[in-house]
C-alpha positions as CSV (number, residue, x, y, z in Angstrom):
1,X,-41.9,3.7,-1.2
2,X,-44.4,5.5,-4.0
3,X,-42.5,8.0,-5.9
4,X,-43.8,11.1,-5.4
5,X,-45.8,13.4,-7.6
6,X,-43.4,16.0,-9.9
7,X,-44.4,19.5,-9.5
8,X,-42.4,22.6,-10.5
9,X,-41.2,24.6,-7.9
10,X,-39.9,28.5,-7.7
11,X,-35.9,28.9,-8.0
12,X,-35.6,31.5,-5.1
13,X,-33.7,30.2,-1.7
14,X,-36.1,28.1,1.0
15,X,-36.0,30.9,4.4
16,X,-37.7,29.0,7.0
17,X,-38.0,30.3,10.9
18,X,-38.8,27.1,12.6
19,X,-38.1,23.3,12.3
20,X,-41.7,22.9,10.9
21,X,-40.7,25.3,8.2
22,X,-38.0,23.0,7.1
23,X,-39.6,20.2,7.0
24,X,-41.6,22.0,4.4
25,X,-38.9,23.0,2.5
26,X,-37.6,19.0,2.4
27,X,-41.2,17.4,1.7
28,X,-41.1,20.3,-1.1
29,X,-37.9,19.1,-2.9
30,X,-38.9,15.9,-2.3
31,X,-42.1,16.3,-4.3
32,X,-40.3,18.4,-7.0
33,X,-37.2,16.3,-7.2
34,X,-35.1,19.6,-6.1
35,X,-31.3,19.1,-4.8
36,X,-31.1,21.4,-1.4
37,X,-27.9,23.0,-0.5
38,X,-28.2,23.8,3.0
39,X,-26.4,27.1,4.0
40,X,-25.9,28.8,7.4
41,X,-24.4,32.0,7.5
42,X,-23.3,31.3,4.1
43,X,-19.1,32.3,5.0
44,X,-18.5,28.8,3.9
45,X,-20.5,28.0,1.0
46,X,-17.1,27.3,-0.7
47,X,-16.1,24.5,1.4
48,X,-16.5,21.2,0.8
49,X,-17.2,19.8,-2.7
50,X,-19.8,21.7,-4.9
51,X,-23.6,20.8,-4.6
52,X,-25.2,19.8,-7.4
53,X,-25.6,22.7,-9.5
54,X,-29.5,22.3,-9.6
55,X,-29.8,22.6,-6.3
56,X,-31.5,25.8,-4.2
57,X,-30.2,27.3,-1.0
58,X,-32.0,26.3,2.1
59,X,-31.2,29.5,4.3
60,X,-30.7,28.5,8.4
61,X,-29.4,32.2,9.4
62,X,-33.5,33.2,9.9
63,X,-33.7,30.0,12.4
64,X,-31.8,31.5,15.3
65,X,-31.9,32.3,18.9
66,X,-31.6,30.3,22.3
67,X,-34.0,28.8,23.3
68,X,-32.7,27.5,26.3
69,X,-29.7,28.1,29.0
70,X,-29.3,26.4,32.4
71,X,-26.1,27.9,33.9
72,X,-26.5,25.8,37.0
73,X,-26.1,22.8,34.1
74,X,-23.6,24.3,31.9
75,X,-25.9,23.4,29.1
76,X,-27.5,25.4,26.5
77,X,-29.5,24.5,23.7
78,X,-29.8,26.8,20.6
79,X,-31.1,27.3,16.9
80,X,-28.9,26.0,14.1
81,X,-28.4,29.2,12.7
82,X,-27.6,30.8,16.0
83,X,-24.2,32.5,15.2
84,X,-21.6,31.6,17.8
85,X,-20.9,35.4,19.2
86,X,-24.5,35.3,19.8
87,X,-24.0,32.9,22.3
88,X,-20.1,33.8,23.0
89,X,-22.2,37.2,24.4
90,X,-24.7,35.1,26.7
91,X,-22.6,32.9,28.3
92,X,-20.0,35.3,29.1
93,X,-22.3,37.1,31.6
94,X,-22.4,33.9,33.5
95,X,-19.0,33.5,33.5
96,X,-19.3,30.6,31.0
97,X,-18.6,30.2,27.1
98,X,-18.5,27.7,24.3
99,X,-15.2,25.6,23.5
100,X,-15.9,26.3,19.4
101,X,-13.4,27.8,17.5
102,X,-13.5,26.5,13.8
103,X,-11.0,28.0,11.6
104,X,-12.6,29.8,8.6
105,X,-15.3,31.5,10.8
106,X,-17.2,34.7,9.5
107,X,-16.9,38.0,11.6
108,X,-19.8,37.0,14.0
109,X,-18.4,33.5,14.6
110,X,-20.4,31.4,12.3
111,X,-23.2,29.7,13.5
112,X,-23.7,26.7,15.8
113,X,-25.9,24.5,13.5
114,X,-22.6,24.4,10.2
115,X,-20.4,24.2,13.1
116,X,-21.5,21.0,14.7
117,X,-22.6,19.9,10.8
118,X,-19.2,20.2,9.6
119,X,-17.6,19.3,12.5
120,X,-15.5,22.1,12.2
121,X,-12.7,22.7,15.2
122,X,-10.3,25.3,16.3
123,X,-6.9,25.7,18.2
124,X,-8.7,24.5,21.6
125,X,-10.0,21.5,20.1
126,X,-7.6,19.0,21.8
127,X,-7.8,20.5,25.5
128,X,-11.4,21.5,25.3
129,X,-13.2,19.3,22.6
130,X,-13.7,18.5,19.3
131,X,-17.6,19.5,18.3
132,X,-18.4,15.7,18.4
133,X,-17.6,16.2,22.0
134,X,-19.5,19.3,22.7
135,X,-22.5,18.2,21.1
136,X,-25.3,16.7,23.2
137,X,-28.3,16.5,21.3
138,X,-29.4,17.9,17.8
139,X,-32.8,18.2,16.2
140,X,-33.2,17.6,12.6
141,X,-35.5,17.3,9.7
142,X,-34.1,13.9,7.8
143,X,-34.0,13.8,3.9
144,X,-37.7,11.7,4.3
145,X,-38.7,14.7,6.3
146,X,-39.4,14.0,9.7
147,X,-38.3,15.6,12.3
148,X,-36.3,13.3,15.2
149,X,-34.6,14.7,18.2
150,X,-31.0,12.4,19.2
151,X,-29.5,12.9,22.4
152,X,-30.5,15.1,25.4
153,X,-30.2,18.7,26.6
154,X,-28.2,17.5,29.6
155,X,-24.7,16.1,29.7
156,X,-26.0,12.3,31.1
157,X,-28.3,11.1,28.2
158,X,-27.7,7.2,27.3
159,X,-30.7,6.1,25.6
160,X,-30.8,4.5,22.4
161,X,-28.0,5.2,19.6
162,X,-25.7,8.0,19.4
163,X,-27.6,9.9,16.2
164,X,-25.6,13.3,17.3
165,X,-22.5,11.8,16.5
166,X,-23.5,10.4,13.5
167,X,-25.0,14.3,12.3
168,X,-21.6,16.0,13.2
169,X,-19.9,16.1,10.6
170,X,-21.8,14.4,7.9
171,X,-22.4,17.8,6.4
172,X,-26.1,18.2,6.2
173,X,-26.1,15.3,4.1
174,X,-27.9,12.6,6.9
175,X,-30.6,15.5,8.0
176,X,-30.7,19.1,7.9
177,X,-30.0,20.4,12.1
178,X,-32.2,22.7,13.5
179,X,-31.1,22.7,17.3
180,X,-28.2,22.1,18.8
181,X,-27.8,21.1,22.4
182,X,-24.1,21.9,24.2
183,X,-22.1,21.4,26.9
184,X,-20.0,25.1,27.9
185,X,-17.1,25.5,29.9
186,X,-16.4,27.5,32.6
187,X,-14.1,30.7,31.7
188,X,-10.4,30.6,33.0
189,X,-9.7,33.1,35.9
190,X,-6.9,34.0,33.5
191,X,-6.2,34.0,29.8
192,X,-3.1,34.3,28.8
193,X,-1.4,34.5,25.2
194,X,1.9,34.0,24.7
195,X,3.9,34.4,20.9
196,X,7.2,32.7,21.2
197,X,9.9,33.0,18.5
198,X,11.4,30.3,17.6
199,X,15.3,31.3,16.1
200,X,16.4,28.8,13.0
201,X,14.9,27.1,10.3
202,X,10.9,25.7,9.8
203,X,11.9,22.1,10.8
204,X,12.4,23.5,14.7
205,X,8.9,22.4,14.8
206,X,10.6,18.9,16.0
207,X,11.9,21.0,18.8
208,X,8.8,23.0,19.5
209,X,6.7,19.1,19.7
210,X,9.1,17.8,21.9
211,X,9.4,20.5,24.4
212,X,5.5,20.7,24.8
213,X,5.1,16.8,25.2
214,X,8.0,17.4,28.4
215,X,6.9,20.6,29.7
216,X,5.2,21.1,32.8
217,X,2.0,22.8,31.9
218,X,-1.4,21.8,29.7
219,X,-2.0,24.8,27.4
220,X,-5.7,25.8,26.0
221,X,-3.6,25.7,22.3
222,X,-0.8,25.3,21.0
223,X,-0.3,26.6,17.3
224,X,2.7,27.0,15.2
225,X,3.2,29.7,12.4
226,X,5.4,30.1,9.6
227,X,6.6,33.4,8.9
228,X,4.3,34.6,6.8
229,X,1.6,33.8,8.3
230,X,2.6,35.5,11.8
231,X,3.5,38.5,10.2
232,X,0.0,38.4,8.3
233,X,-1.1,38.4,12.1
234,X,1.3,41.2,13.2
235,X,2.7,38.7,15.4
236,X,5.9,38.9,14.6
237,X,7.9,39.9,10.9
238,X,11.8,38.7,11.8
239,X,10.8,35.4,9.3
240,X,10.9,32.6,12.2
241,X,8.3,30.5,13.0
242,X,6.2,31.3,15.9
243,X,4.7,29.6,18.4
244,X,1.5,30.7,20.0
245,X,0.1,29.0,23.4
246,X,-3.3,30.0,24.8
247,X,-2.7,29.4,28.7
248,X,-5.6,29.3,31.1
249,X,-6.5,28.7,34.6
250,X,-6.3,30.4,37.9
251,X,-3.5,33.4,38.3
252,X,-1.1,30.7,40.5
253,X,-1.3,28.3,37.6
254,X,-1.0,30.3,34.8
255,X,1.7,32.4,35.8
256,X,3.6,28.4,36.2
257,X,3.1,27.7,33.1
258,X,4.1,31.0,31.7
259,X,7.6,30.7,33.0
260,X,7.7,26.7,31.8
261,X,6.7,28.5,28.4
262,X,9.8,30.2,28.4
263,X,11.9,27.6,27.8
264,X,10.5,26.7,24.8
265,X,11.5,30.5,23.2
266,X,11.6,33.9,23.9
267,X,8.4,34.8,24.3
268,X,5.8,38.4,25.5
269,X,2.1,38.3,26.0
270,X,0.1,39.5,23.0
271,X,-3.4,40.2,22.7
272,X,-6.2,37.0,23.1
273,X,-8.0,38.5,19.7
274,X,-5.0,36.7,17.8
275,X,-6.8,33.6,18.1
276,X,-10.0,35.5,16.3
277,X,-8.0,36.8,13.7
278,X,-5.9,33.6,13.0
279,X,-9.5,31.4,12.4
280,X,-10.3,34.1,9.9
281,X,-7.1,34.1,8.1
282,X,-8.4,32.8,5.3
283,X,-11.2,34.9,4.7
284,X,-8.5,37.7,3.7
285,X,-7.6,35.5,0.8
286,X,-10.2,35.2,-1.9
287,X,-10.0,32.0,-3.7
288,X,-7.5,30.7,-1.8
289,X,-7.4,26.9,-1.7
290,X,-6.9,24.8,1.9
291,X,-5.6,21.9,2.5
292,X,-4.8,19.9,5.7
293,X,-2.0,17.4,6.7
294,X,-2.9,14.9,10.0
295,X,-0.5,11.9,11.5
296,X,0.0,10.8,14.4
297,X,0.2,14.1,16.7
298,X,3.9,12.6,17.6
299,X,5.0,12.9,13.5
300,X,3.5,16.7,13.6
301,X,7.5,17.6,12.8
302,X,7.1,15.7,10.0
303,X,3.9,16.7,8.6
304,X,4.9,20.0,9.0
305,X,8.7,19.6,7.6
306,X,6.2,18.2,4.5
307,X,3.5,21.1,4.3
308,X,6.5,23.8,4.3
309,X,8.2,21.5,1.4
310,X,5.1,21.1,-0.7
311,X,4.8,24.8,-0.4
312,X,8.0,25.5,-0.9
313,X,8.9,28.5,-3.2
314,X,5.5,30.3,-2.1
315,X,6.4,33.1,0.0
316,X,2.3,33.7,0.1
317,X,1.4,30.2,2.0
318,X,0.6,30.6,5.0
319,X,1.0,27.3,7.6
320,X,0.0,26.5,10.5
321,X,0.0,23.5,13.0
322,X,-2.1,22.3,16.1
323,X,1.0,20.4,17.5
324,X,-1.4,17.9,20.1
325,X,-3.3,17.2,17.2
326,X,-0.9,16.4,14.4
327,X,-2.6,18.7,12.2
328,X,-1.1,21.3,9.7
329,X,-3.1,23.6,7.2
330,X,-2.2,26.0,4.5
331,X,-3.9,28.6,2.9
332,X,-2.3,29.0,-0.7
333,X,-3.0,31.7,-3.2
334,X,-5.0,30.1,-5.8
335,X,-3.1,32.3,-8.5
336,X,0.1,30.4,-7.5
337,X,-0.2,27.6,-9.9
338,X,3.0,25.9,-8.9
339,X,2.7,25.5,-5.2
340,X,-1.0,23.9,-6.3
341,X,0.8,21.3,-8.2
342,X,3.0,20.6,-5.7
343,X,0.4,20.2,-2.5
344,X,-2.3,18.2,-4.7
345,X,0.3,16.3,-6.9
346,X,2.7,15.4,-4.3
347,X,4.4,12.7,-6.0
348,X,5.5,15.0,-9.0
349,X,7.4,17.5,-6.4
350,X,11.4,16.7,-6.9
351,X,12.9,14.0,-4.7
352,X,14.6,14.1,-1.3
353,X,11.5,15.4,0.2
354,X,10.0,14.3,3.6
355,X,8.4,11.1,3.5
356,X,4.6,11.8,4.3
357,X,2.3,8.7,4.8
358,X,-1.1,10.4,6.4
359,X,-3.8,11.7,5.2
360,X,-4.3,15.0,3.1
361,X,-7.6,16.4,3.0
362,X,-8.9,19.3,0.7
363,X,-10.9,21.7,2.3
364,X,-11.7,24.8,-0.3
365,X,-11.1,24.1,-3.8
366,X,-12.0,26.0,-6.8
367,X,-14.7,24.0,-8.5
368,X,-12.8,23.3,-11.7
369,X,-10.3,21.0,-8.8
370,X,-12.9,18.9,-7.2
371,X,-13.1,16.5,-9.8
372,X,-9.6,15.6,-9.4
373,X,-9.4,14.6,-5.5
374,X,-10.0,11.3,-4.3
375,X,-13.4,10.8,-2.4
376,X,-12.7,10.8,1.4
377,X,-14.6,7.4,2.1
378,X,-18.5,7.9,1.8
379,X,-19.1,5.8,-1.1
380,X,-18.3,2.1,0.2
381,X,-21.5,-0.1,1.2
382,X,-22.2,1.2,4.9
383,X,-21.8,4.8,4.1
384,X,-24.2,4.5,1.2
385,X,-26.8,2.3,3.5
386,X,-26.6,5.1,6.0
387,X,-27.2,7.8,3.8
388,X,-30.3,5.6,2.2
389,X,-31.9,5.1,5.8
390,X,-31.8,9.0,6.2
391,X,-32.2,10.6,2.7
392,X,-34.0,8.2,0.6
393,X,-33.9,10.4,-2.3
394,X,-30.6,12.1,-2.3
395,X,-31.6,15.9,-1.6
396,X,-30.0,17.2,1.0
397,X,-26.2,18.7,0.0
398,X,-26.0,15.9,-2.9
399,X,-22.8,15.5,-3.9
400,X,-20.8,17.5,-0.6
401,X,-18.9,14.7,0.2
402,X,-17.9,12.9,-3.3
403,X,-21.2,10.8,-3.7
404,X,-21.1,11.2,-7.8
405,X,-23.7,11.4,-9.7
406,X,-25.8,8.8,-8.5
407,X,-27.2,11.1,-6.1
408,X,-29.3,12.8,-9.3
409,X,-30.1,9.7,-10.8
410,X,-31.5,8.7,-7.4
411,X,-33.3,12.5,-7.2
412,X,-34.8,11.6,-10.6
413,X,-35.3,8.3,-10.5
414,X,-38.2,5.9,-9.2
415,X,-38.4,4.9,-5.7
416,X,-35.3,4.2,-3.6
């Protein structure tokens, strides 16, 4: 490949309104050998390792709208920076919505291009969908800057290889998305929320696991809290752990499940905007740092006996668990030093703690932190391949997911 002339180019943030406008942006830094940190709504820019410090914003909030909805289909295809209210409002009126519920989400839902990028999920992840499932087709500029559409814009596409897949969740850093094509749902007859108190200690999440896996009902999700955090969501304050279940279907089913709910607690129906305000927990915590524990979803009591012990003397932490997926999180108070030490430097807590053999997984750190977490497995042969048939010269979010600094000696360097 000839390396490309070196031009200067202005500092202020890239705003395109259509895909050709992108692929501008990326032939730009390209020619100028600029880094491009690709934002969306920009509620998350503090997620995910930092950028290289060179690099300037490419802006995706002005590249929104739908541009197409086929009720009849249940399919909908929309701009990346589409925010997912947007479409939450659309659908509705058809009686339809969008199974996407990624924690961390601004006040307008964040937008469906970082979502599917990120491959961000929610609390109906596991009976609705992870985004990898969701997705049918994207459109994106690569890091040579061409534009190629993957998949389809109807739920039976087969041909050739599964590109959409391969974008969610590689964090802008295999092409920058500029569509989105999904599959909706259509809305329960019913939705139900139930907040069940659980009496006794944090390790009843044993309890809670094992009475979900034998009850007699499928909940939209199932979430766990610790105290603090359901008081923090005026759940609850009597410091037990809370369980919250999202139950949907028709009136006959629902109200079944409801009374299966109760023998998992003592439980009374609660508002459905919970769910809203418990995937923007976080953003009430400035600087916070989040981590996730995953096993297998039948260890959950495990992971979570281990997140409440590695935040143990932090009355601020606030936990919570999607039980059918094995996952816990915690939002910690980046002020509170000690708990820090104790969720990133595990093995220095005190012995006689749980036995944890998953995987931990840093999700907002404070820059000066980064350096200090292993990379999550993007720098082995394949990964590094892949990312070299996409983004021959290292622009797009260099550095997002651990690559080191041989993304800017690429940038700079001669031809890839």
């Amino acid at each position: 490949m000839v390396t490309p002339p070196v031009v200067t180019a202005p500092s202020e943030a890239w705003a395109p309104q259509t895909a050709i406008g992108v692929q501008d942006a990326v032939r730009e830094a390209i020619a100028t050998r600029a880094a491009i940190r690709i934002a969306g709504g920009g509620s998350w820019l503090d997620a995910g390792r930092p950028v290289a410090p060179d690099a300037r914003v490419l802006r995706l909030d002005t590249l929104r709208g739908i541009t197409q909805y086929t009720p009849g289909d249940l399919t909908l295809t929309a701009r990346a920076g589409t925010p997912l209210r947007e479409i939450a409002e659309a659908t509705a009126a058809e009686g339809q919505w969008l199974a996407l519920d990624a924690f961390a989400t601004s006040d307008d839902g964040g937008s469906i291009g970082a979502t599917i990028a990120t491959a961000s999920a929610g609390p109906l992840a596991y009976a609705l969908g992870l985004p990898r499932d969701i997705a049918l087709g994207v459109e994106v500029v690569t890091g040579d800057g061409e534009i190629i559409r993957a998949g389809g814009r109807v739920v039976k596409n087969v041909a050739g290889y599964d590109l959409t897949r391969l974008m969610t969740g590689a964090w802008g850093t295999l092409g920058v998305i500029t569509e989105v094509s999904v599959r909706l749902r259509a809305r329960p007859e019913v939705d139900r929320t139930l907040a069940l108190a659980r009496a006794g200690p944090a390790e009843s999440a044993a309890d809670v696991a094992a009475g979900l896996r034998t009850a007699a009902m499928a909940p939209l999700a199932a979430e766990l809290l610790n105290p603090a955090l359901a008081a923090r969501l005026g759940v609850t304050a009597t410091g037990s752990p809370v369980l919250l279940l999202r139950l949907g279907g028709n009136a006959e089913r629902v109200a079944s499940e409801q009374m299966e709910a109760g023998k998992l607690g003592d439980g009374a129906v609660i508002d459905t905007d919970v769910w809203r305000a418990l995937r923007q927990c976080e953003r009430y915590s400035p600087g916070a740092v989040v981590v996730r524990w995953s096993q297998l979803p039948s260890l959950v009591a495990n992971t979570w006996r281990h997140a409440v012990e590695c935040c143990a003397g932090s009355p601020e932490a606030l936990i919570h668990a999607s039980l059918e997926r094995g996952v816990v999180r915690a939002i910690i108070p980046a002020a509170d030093t000690a708990a820090l030490a104790r969720v990133l430097h595990p093995e220095d807590r005190p012995s006689g703690g749980p036995v944890f053999v998953g995987r931990r997984i840093a999700e907002r750190l404070p820059a000066r932190l980064w350096s200090a977490e292993p990379a999550p497995g993007t720098t082995d042969r394949l990964a590094r391949r892949v990312r070299m048939a996409f983004d021959p010269w290292h622009v797009l979010n260099p550095g997002i997911l651990g690559e080191g600094a041989r993304d800017a000696a690429d940038r700079h360097g001669g031809s890839p």
